[in-house]
N, C-alpha and C positions, 0 to 999 in steps of 0.2 A: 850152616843155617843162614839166612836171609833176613835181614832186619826188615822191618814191620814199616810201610812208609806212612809215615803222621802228615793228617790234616792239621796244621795249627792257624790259628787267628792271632797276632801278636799286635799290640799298643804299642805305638814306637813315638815316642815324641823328638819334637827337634826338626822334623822331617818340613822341610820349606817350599824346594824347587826339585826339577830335572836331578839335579845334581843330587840330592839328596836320594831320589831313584833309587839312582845310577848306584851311590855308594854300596842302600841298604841291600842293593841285588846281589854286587859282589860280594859283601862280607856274607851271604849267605852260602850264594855259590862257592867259593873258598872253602867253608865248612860241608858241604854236601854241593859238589859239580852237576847235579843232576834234579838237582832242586827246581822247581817251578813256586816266581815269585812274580806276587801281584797287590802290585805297590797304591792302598789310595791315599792321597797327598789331604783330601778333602779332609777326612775323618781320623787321621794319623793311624792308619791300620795297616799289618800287612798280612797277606795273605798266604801260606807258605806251605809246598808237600813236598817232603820231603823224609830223607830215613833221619835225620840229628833227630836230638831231644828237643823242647822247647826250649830247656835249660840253657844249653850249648847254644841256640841260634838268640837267645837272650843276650849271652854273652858276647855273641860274636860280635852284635850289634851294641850293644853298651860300648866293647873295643875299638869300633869304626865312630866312638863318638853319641851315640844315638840311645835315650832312656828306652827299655823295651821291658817288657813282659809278656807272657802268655795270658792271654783270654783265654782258647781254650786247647786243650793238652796232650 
């Protein structure tokens, strides 16, 4: 069976520069390879589809450093 790929909008605070990108793309990638992530730096959001849970892509990014939560789920 096929898991279900989630739109999520996630709050990431912390998030500065480039680099800050750079990290929150990979700890996503990491957890879902195939993940499509779009990072705004402006408004500290990230935009993220992929098969994780929000939970899981919460945590990835609390891991890499970074306060996150789902907006929405």
């Amino acid at each position: 069976m096929e898991e279900t790929v989630k739109d999520l909008l996630m709050q990431v605070d912390g998030m500065t520069c480039q680099g800050c990108v750079n990290a929150v793309t990979k700890a996503i990638q990491r957890l879902d390879p195939n993940a499509r992530v779009d990072v705004d730096l402006e408004h500290g959001r990230v935009h993220v589809i992929t098969k994780a849970q929000s939970v899981e892509v919460a945590r990835a990014l609390d891991a890499a450093g970074y306060d996150a939560h789902a907006m929405t789920g």
